[in-house]
N, C-alpha and C positions, 0 to 999 in steps of 0.2 A: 110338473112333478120335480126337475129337477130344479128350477128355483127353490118350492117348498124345502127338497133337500138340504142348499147352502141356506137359507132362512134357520132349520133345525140347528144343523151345522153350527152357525154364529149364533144361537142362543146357547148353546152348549159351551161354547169357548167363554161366553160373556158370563156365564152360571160357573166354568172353572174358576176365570178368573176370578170374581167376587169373593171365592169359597177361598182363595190362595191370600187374598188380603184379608179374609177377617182373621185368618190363621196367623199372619202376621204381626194384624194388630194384638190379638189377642198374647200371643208372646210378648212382645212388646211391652204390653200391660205387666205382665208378669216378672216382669226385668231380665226375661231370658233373650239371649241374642240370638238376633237371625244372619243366618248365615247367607253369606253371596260366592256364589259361585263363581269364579271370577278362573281365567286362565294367565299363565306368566304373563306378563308385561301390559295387564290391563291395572287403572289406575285403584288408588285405594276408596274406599268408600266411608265417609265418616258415619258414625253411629250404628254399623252392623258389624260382623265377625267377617271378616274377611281371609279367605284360605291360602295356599301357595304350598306349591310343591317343591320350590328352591330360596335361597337367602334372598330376603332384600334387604337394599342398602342403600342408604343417605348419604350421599357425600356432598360435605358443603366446604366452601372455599375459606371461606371467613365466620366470626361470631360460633356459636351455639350450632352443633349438626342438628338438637333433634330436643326440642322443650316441650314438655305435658304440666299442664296447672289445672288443679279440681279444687274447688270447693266446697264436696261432700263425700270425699273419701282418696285415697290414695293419688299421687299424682302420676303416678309411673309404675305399672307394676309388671313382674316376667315370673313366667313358670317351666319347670320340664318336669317333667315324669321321666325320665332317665335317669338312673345311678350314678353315673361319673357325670354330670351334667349340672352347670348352674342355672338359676330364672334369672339370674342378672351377668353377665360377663362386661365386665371391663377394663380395655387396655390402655397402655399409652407407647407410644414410641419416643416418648425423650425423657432423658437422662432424669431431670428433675421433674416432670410430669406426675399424675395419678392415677390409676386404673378407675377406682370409684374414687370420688369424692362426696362427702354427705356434709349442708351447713344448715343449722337450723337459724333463723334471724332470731328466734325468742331468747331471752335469759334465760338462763340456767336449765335449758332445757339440751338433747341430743340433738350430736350432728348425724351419727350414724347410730345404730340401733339391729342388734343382733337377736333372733328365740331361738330355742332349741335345745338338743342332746347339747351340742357346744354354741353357745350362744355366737360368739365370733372363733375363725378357725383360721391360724394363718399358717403356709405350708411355702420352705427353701428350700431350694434344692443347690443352691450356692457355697461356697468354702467358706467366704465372706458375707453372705448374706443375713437378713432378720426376717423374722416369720413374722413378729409383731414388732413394729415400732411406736412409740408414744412420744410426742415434743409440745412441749410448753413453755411459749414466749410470755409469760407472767409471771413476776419472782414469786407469785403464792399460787399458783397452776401447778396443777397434778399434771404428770404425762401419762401414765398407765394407773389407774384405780381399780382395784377388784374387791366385790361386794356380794360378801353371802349373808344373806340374812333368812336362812329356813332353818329350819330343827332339823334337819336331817337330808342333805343334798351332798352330792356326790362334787366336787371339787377335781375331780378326775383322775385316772390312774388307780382307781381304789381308794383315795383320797376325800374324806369325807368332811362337812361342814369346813371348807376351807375358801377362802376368796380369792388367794392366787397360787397354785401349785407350780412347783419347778422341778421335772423330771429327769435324772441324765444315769447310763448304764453306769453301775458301780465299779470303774476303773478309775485311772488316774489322765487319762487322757479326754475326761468330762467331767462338767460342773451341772449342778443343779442349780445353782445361781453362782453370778459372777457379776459386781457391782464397782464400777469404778466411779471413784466421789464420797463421801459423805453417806453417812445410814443415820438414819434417826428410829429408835424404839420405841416411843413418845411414852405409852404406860407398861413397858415389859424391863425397863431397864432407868436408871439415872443416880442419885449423889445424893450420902446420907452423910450427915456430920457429927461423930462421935464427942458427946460433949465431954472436958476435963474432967478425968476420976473417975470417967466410966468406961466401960470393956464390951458396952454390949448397945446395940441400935435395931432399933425394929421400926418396919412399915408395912401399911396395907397393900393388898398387892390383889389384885380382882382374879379368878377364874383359876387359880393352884389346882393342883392334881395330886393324887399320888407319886405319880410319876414328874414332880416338878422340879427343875435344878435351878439352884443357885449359884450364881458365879460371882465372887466379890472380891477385890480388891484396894489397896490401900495406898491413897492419893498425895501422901506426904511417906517422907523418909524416916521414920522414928525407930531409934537405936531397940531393938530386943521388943520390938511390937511386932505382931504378923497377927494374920486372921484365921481363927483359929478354926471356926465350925462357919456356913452361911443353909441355914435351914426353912425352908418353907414348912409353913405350917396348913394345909389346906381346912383344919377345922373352924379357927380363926382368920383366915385368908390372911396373915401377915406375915413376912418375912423376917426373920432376925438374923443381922451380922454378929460373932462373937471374936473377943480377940482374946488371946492368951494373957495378959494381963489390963490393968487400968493405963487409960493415956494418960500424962499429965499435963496437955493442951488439947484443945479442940482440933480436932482429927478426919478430914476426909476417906469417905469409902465408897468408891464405884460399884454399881451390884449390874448383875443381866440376867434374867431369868430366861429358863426354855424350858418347852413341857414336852 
């Protein structure tokens, strides 16, 4: 009888076991991961979910601490469900060093790649410091580009259909922007040339408003010439400079619009 018993016995553990691997494969199949029970300081397991109740951590001496490459989805990917918490954290401890770094080898494709309420979010807490910085080592390289192309997306702050907003408390000891170099306005601003005998110069100008200003001035020195009126027209989208009287040579006028 009590053979028969351990005979029972191991067909029962042999009929668990079976029942615990189809359960497996069966996940498996499904692309869901199975989990391994695993305690501190046992090793990792590849191709399961592997738990831990404390940090672990890679230290390596030289080269690369820690490389992931896939060929059918993400290469590296981190998550939290905590509120003050990132799925990626990364530092550096020197001076010229990165916290993250992102390079894509393709052309014209990204290195780094942000979605979201705020797509990218940089935060200083330094005197001296930059939340975001942009550098471009090519004389026709953008360093920071921003791109809104919806009908109707928030630009932030309240700020609507805008591609790059610049926020600062309306005192005099902040700037909403602050540009040291060069500005270019490529189609909001440029140089209209008043021909001889005439008082008046018009161009088209894309996107006017009711609310659109004209700023214009006068890029030679002419005795008892000044500009008289600079009028946007939104129904025509063109602009017109006027001058108080006729030039009697060909005559430069710088214009800048803002809406």
């Amino acid at each position: 009888m009590e053979g028969n018993e351990k005979t029972k016995l191991g067909r029962r553990a042999l009929l668990a076991a079976g029942a615990a691997g189809v359960a497996a494969a069966a996940a498996q199949a499904v692309g869901a991961p199975v989990k391994v029970a695993a305690a501190d300081g046992d090793p990792l397991t590849i191709g399961r979910t592997n738990s831990s109740s404390s940090e672990t951590i890679l230290q390596v001496s030289s080269s690369t601490g820690l490389s992931a490459w896939s060929t059918g989805g993400d290469g590296l990917a981190g998550g939290s469900s905590l509120p003050d918490k990132s799925g990626v954290y990364g530092y550096s401890t020197s001076a010229n060093g990165h916290g993250v770094w992102g390079r894509n080898m393709a052309n014209d494709t990204n290195g780094g790649l942000g979605s979201g309420t705020r797509g990218v979010y940089g935060s200083c807490a330094a005197s001296d410091g930059i939340a975001v910085m942009g550098e471009s080592s090519h004389a026709e390289g953008v360093a920071i580009q921003g791109w809104n192309h919806a009908a109707s997306t928030n630009g932030g702050f309240g700020a609507s259909n805008v591609a790059v907003f610049g926020y600062a408390p309306t005192d005099r000891n902040h700037w909403g922007l602050d540009i040291s170099g060069r500005v270019s306005f490529s189609d909001r601003s440029g140089l209209l040339t008043i021909a001889a005998n005439r008082s008046s110069i018009s161009t088209a100008m894309p996107a006017l408003t009711a609310g659109s200003i004209v700023l214009a001035t006068l890029q030679a020195n002419r005795a008892g010439i000044y500009i008289q009126a600079a009028v946007a027209n939104p129904a025509t989208g063109r602009i017109t400079i006027y001058l108080n009287k006729r030039v009697t040579a060909a005559t430069k006028a710088a214009y800048f619009v803002l809406d």
